[in-house]
PAZA-234049 format. One line per 4 residues: for each residue y negated, x, z of C-alpha. Coordinates in Angstrom, 1 decimal, decimal comma, padded with zeros to 4 digits, always signed. Example, Ala and Ser with C-alpha at 12.3 -4.5 7.8 and 13.67 -1.06 7.14 Angstrom:
BEGIN
+004,5/+012,3/+007,8; +001,1/+013,7/+007,1
// end
This chain:
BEGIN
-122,9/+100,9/+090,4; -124,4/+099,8/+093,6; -126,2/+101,5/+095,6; -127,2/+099,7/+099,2
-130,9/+100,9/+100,6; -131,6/+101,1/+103,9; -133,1/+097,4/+104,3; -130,9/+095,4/+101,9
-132,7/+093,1/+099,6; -130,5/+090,0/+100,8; -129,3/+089,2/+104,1; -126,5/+087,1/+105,0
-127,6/+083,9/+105,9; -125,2/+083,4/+108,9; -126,7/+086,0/+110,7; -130,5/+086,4/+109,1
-132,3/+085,5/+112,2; -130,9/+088,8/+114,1; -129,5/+091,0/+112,1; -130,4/+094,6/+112,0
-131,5/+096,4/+109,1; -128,4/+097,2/+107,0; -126,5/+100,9/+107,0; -126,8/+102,8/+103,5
-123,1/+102,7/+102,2; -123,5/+106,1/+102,6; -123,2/+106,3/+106,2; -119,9/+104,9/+106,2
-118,6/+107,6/+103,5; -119,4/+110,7/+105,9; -116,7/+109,6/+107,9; -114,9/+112,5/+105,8
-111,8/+112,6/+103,4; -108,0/+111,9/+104,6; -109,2/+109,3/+106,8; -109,2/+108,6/+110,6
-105,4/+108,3/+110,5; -104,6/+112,1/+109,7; -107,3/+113,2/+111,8; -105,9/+110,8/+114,5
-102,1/+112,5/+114,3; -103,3/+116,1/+113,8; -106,1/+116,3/+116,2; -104,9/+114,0/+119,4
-100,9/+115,1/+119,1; -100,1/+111,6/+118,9; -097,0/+110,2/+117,1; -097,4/+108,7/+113,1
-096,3/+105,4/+114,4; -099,1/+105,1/+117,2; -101,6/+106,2/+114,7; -100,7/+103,6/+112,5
-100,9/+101,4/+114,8; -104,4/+102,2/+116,2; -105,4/+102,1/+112,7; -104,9/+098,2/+112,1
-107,8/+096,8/+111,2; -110,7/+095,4/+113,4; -110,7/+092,7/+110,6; -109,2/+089,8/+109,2
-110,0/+087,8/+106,1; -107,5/+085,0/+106,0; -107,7/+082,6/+102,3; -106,4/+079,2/+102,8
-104,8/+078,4/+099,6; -104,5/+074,7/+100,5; -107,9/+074,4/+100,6; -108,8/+077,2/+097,3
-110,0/+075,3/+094,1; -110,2/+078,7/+092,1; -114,0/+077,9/+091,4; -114,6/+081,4/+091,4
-117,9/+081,2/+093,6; -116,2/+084,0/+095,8; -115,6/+086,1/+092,5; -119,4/+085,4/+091,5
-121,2/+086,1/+095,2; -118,8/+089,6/+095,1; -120,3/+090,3/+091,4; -123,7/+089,4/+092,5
-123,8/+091,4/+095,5; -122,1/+094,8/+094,1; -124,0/+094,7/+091,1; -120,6/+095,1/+088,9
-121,4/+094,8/+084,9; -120,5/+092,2/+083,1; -116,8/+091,5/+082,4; -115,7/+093,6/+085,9
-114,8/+092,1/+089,9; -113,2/+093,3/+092,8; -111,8/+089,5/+093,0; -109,3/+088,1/+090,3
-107,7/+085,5/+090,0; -104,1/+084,4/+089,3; -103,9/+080,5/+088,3; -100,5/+078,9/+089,2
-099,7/+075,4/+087,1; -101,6/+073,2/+085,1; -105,8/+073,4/+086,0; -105,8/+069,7/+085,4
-103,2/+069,2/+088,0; -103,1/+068,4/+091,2; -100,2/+071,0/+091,6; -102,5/+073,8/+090,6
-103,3/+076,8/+092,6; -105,7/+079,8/+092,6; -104,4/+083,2/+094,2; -107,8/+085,1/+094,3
-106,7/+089,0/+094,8; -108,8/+091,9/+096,3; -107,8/+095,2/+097,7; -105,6/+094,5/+101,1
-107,5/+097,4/+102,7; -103,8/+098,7/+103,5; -102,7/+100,1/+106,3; -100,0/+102,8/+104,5
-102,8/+102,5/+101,4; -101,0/+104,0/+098,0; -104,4/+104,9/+096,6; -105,6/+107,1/+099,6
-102,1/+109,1/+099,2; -102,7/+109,8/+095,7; -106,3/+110,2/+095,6; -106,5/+114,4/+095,1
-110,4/+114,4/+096,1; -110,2/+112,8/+099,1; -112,1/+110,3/+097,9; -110,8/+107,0/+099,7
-110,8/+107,2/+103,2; -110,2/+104,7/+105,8; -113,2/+103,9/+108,0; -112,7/+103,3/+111,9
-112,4/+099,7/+111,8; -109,7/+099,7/+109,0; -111,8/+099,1/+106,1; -110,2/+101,8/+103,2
-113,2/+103,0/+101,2; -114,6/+105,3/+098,1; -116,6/+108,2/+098,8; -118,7/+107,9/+095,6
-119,9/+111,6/+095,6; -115,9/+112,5/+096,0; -114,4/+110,2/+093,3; -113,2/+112,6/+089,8
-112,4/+109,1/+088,2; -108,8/+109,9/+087,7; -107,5/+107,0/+088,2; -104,8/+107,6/+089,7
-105,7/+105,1/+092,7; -106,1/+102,3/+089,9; -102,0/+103,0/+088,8; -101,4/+103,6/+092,6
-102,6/+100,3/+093,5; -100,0/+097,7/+093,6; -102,7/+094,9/+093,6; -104,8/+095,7/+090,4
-107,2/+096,2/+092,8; -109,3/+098,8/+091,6; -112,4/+099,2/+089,3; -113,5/+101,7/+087,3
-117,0/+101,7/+086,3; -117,8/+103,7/+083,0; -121,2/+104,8/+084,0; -120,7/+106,0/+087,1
-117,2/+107,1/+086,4; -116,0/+106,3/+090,0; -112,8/+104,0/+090,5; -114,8/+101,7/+093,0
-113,4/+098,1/+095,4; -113,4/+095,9/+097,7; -115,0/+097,2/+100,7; -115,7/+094,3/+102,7
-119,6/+094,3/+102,6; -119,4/+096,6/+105,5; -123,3/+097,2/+106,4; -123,0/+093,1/+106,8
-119,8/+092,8/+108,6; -120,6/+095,6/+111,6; -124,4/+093,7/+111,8; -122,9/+090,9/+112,7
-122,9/+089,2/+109,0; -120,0/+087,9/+106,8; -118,3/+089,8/+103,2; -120,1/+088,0/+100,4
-117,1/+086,2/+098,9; -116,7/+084,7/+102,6; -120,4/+082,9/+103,1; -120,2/+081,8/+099,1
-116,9/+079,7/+099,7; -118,2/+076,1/+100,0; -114,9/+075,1/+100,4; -113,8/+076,8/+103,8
-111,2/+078,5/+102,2; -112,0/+082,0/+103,9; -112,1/+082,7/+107,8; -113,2/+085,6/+108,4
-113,3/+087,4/+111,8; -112,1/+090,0/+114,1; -108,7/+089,9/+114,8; -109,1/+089,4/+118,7
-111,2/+086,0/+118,0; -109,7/+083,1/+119,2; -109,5/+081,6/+115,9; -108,0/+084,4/+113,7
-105,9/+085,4/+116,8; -104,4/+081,7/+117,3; -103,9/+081,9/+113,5; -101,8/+085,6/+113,3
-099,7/+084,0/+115,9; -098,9/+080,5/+114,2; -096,6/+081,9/+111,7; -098,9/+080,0/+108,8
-100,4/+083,0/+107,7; -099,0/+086,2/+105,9; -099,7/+089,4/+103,5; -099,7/+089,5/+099,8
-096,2/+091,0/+098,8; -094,7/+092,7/+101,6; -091,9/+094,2/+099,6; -094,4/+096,6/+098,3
-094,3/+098,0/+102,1; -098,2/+098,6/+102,3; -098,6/+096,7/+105,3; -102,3/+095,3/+104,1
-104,0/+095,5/+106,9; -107,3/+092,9/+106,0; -106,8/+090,3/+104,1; -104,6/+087,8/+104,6
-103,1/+084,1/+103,4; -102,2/+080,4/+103,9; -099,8/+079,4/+101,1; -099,5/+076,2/+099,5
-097,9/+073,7/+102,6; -097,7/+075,9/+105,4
// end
Protein backbone atom coordinates (compact mmCIF):
# COMPACT_ATOMS: atom_id res chain seq x y z
CA UNK A 1 0.00 0.00 0.00
CA UNK A 2 0.94 3.54 -0.81
CA UNK A 3 1.70 5.79 1.30
CA UNK A 4 2.27 9.57 -0.24
CA UNK A 5 5.04 11.75 1.95
CA UNK A 6 4.85 15.18 2.22
CA UNK A 7 7.20 16.07 -0.85
CA UNK A 8 6.34 13.29 -3.35
CA UNK A 9 9.25 11.50 -4.92
CA UNK A 10 7.78 12.32 -8.55
CA UNK A 11 6.15 15.22 -9.76
CA UNK A 12 4.03 15.55 -12.67
CA UNK A 13 5.74 16.83 -15.39
CA UNK A 14 2.91 19.21 -16.68
CA UNK A 15 3.15 21.18 -13.85
CA UNK A 16 6.91 20.50 -12.29
CA UNK A 17 8.17 23.96 -12.73
CA UNK A 18 5.42 25.37 -10.07
CA UNK A 19 3.98 23.06 -8.27
CA UNK A 20 3.73 22.99 -4.62
CA UNK A 21 4.92 20.34 -2.41
CA UNK A 22 2.35 17.58 -2.53
CA UNK A 23 -0.50 17.03 0.45
CA UNK A 24 0.03 13.59 2.44
CA UNK A 25 -3.08 11.44 1.38
CA UNK A 26 -3.85 11.85 4.69
CA UNK A 27 -4.98 15.20 4.67
CA UNK A 28 -7.65 14.55 2.39
CA UNK A 29 -9.05 11.51 4.66
CA UNK A 30 -9.71 13.95 7.75
CA UNK A 31 -12.41 15.26 5.88
CA UNK A 32 -14.38 12.67 8.23
CA UNK A 33 -16.79 9.59 7.45
CA UNK A 34 -20.30 9.96 5.60
CA UNK A 35 -19.03 12.49 3.43
CA UNK A 36 -19.70 16.19 2.63
CA UNK A 37 -23.12 15.26 1.24
CA UNK A 38 -24.71 14.09 4.68
CA UNK A 39 -23.12 16.77 6.44
CA UNK A 40 -24.30 19.12 3.64
CA UNK A 41 -28.29 17.99 4.17
CA UNK A 42 -28.05 17.62 8.00
CA UNK A 43 -26.14 20.56 8.92
CA UNK A 44 -27.26 23.49 6.24
CA UNK A 45 -31.26 22.29 6.10
CA UNK A 46 -30.94 21.98 2.51
CA UNK A 47 -32.96 19.65 0.37
CA UNK A 48 -31.18 15.86 -0.83
CA UNK A 49 -31.55 17.01 -4.39
CA UNK A 50 -29.54 20.34 -3.89
CA UNK A 51 -26.93 18.53 -2.07
CA UNK A 52 -26.53 16.20 -4.72
CA UNK A 53 -26.23 18.60 -6.87
CA UNK A 54 -23.57 20.71 -5.10
CA UNK A 55 -21.80 17.58 -4.74
CA UNK A 56 -20.97 17.01 -8.64
CA UNK A 57 -17.66 16.91 -9.05
CA UNK A 58 -15.04 19.81 -9.63
CA UNK A 59 -13.58 17.18 -12.13
CA UNK A 60 -13.77 15.51 -15.30
CA UNK A 61 -11.82 12.83 -16.84
CA UNK A 62 -13.24 12.21 -20.23
CA UNK A 63 -11.47 8.75 -22.43
CA UNK A 64 -11.84 9.04 -26.03
CA UNK A 65 -12.32 5.64 -27.20
CA UNK A 66 -11.74 6.54 -30.81
CA UNK A 67 -8.47 7.44 -30.07
CA UNK A 68 -7.75 4.40 -27.10
CA UNK A 69 -5.33 1.61 -28.43
CA UNK A 70 -5.69 -0.41 -25.02
CA UNK A 71 -1.76 -0.17 -24.67
CA UNK A 72 -2.20 -0.17 -21.15
CA UNK A 73 0.41 2.71 -20.41
CA UNK A 74 -2.54 4.35 -18.31
CA UNK A 75 -2.93 0.91 -16.41
CA UNK A 76 1.10 0.86 -15.92
CA UNK A 77 1.65 4.83 -14.82
CA UNK A 78 -1.55 4.08 -12.20
CA UNK A 79 0.40 0.82 -10.95
CA UNK A 80 3.66 2.67 -10.85
CA UNK A 81 2.44 5.55 -9.05
CA UNK A 82 0.15 3.62 -6.22
CA UNK A 83 2.67 1.16 -5.65
CA UNK A 84 -0.06 -1.69 -6.20
CA UNK A 85 1.69 -5.48 -6.09
CA UNK A 86 2.04 -7.28 -8.81
CA UNK A 87 -1.04 -8.78 -10.57
CA UNK A 88 -3.49 -5.76 -9.04
CA UNK A 89 -4.87 -2.01 -10.79
CA UNK A 90 -7.34 0.36 -10.25
CA UNK A 91 -7.53 0.39 -14.25
CA UNK A 92 -8.85 -2.78 -16.25
CA UNK A 93 -9.48 -3.34 -19.17
CA UNK A 94 -12.36 -4.79 -21.30
CA UNK A 95 -11.14 -5.65 -25.02
CA UNK A 96 -14.07 -5.47 -27.60
CA UNK A 97 -13.23 -7.62 -31.16
CA UNK A 98 -10.40 -8.99 -32.58
CA UNK A 99 -6.81 -7.16 -31.21
CA UNK A 100 -5.54 -7.62 -34.67
CA UNK A 101 -8.44 -5.64 -36.08
CA UNK A 102 -9.07 -2.54 -36.91
CA UNK A 103 -12.57 -2.92 -35.35
CA UNK A 104 -11.02 -3.46 -31.90
CA UNK A 105 -11.59 -1.45 -28.87
CA UNK A 106 -10.30 -0.99 -25.32
CA UNK A 107 -12.84 0.10 -22.52
CA UNK A 108 -10.28 0.92 -19.67
CA UNK A 109 -12.55 1.04 -16.36
CA UNK A 110 -11.86 2.82 -12.97
CA UNK A 111 -14.00 3.85 -10.16
CA UNK A 112 -16.67 6.60 -11.60
CA UNK A 113 -16.16 8.49 -8.32
CA UNK A 114 -20.10 8.42 -8.21
CA UNK A 115 -22.22 10.79 -7.23
CA UNK A 116 -25.06 8.35 -5.45
CA UNK A 117 -21.66 6.04 -4.79
CA UNK A 118 -22.96 2.25 -3.80
CA UNK A 119 -19.74 1.59 -1.82
CA UNK A 120 -20.04 4.72 0.51
CA UNK A 121 -23.78 3.42 1.40
CA UNK A 122 -22.56 0.15 2.32
CA UNK A 123 -19.30 0.83 3.83
CA UNK A 124 -20.29 0.25 7.82
CA UNK A 125 -16.87 2.12 9.00
CA UNK A 126 -17.27 5.07 7.30
CA UNK A 127 -14.51 4.46 5.53
CA UNK A 128 -15.13 6.02 1.91
CA UNK A 129 -16.08 9.41 1.95
CA UNK A 130 -16.50 11.87 -0.65
CA UNK A 131 -13.92 14.75 -0.64
CA UNK A 132 -15.15 18.45 -1.42
CA UNK A 133 -14.35 18.44 -4.98
CA UNK A 134 -16.25 15.08 -5.65
CA UNK A 135 -13.47 12.78 -5.54
CA UNK A 136 -15.05 9.51 -3.31
CA UNK A 137 -12.16 8.21 -1.20
CA UNK A 138 -10.78 5.42 1.45
CA UNK A 139 -9.90 6.45 4.80
CA UNK A 140 -7.11 3.80 5.22
CA UNK A 141 -7.09 4.02 9.11
CA UNK A 142 -11.21 3.43 8.82
CA UNK A 143 -11.27 0.50 6.30
CA UNK A 144 -12.25 -3.22 8.26
CA UNK A 145 -11.66 -4.83 4.81
CA UNK A 146 -15.12 -6.19 4.52
CA UNK A 147 -15.55 -5.93 1.34
CA UNK A 148 -18.64 -5.08 1.05
CA UNK A 149 -17.68 -1.86 -1.15
CA UNK A 150 -15.88 -4.38 -3.67
CA UNK A 151 -19.59 -6.43 -4.13
CA UNK A 152 -21.27 -2.93 -3.82
CA UNK A 153 -19.37 -1.61 -6.64
CA UNK A 154 -21.04 -2.05 -9.90
CA UNK A 155 -17.69 -1.33 -11.84
CA UNK A 156 -15.23 -3.95 -10.32
CA UNK A 157 -13.76 -1.10 -9.25
CA UNK A 158 -12.33 -1.86 -6.11
CA UNK A 159 -8.97 -3.40 -4.67
CA UNK A 160 -8.24 -5.20 -1.99
CA UNK A 161 -4.71 -5.39 -0.91
CA UNK A 162 -3.80 -8.47 1.37
CA UNK A 163 -1.25 -6.78 3.37
CA UNK A 164 -2.73 -3.88 4.31
CA UNK A 165 -6.22 -5.46 4.36
CA UNK A 166 -7.91 -2.13 3.11
CA UNK A 167 -10.33 -2.32 -0.05
CA UNK A 168 -8.38 0.68 -1.79
CA UNK A 169 -9.10 2.83 -5.71
CA UNK A 170 -9.07 5.08 -7.91
CA UNK A 171 -8.67 8.32 -6.25
CA UNK A 172 -7.60 10.60 -8.91
CA UNK A 173 -4.01 11.39 -7.71
CA UNK A 174 -5.55 14.05 -5.66
CA UNK A 175 -2.27 15.77 -4.00
CA UNK A 176 -1.45 16.28 -7.99
CA UNK A 177 -4.76 17.27 -9.25
CA UNK A 178 -5.49 20.27 -6.45
CA UNK A 179 -1.52 21.43 -7.17
CA UNK A 180 -2.26 22.11 -10.33
CA UNK A 181 -0.89 18.56 -11.88
CA UNK A 182 -2.68 15.77 -13.88
CA UNK A 183 -3.97 11.81 -12.37
CA UNK A 184 -1.14 9.58 -13.54
CA UNK A 185 -3.06 7.45 -16.06
CA UNK A 186 -3.82 11.07 -17.72
CA UNK A 187 0.06 12.45 -18.42
CA UNK A 188 1.08 8.58 -19.32
CA UNK A 189 -1.52 8.48 -22.34
CA UNK A 190 0.73 9.19 -25.44
CA UNK A 191 -2.22 8.89 -27.34
CA UNK A 192 -4.45 11.91 -26.22
CA UNK A 193 -7.01 9.60 -25.27
CA UNK A 194 -7.70 11.36 -21.70
CA UNK A 195 -8.77 15.10 -21.22
CA UNK A 196 -8.71 15.83 -18.10
CA UNK A 197 -9.95 19.07 -16.44
CA UNK A 198 -12.34 21.01 -14.41
CA UNK A 199 -15.66 20.90 -15.53
CA UNK A 200 -16.04 24.81 -16.00
CA UNK A 201 -12.94 24.69 -18.59
CA UNK A 202 -13.78 25.66 -21.86
CA UNK A 203 -12.71 22.47 -23.22
CA UNK A 204 -14.38 19.88 -20.98
CA UNK A 205 -17.37 22.36 -20.76
CA UNK A 206 -17.76 22.58 -24.74
CA UNK A 207 -17.37 18.77 -24.57
CA UNK A 208 -20.43 17.94 -21.63
CA UNK A 209 -22.45 20.07 -23.83
CA UNK A 210 -21.84 18.38 -27.36
CA UNK A 211 -23.82 15.34 -26.59
CA UNK A 212 -20.39 13.19 -27.68
CA UNK A 213 -19.64 12.27 -24.32
CA UNK A 214 -21.51 10.05 -21.60
CA UNK A 215 -21.22 7.82 -18.30
CA UNK A 216 -20.36 4.20 -18.11
CA UNK A 217 -23.84 2.36 -17.59
CA UNK A 218 -26.31 4.70 -16.51
CA UNK A 219 -28.93 1.98 -15.87
CA UNK A 220 -27.06 1.26 -12.80
CA UNK A 221 -28.39 4.84 -11.57
CA UNK A 222 -24.96 5.92 -9.85
CA UNK A 223 -24.81 8.99 -11.66
CA UNK A 224 -20.64 8.80 -11.92
CA UNK A 225 -19.76 11.84 -11.28
CA UNK A 226 -15.78 11.84 -12.76
CA UNK A 227 -15.00 9.96 -15.35
CA UNK A 228 -16.46 10.05 -18.44
CA UNK A 229 -16.45 8.72 -22.28
CA UNK A 230 -16.32 9.12 -26.20
CA UNK A 231 -17.60 5.92 -27.72
CA UNK A 232 -16.56 4.37 -30.77
CA UNK A 233 -18.01 7.11 -33.77
CA UNK A 234 -19.51 9.72 -31.86
Amino acid sequence: MKHIEETPKSQPPSSASNKPAGVSRRTFLKAGAGGALLAAVGSMGISLTQAQEEAKSDYVVIVDLNKCTGCGACELACNQRNDLPEGESFIHRISKGDDASDDCWCLPVQCQHCEDAPCMKVCPAGATYRHPSGVVLVNEKMCVGCKYCAIACPYGARVYNEHTGVVDKCWLCLDWVLGGGEPACVQACVKGARIFGRRDDPEIAALLASGRVQVLHPEFGTSPGIVHYIFPGS
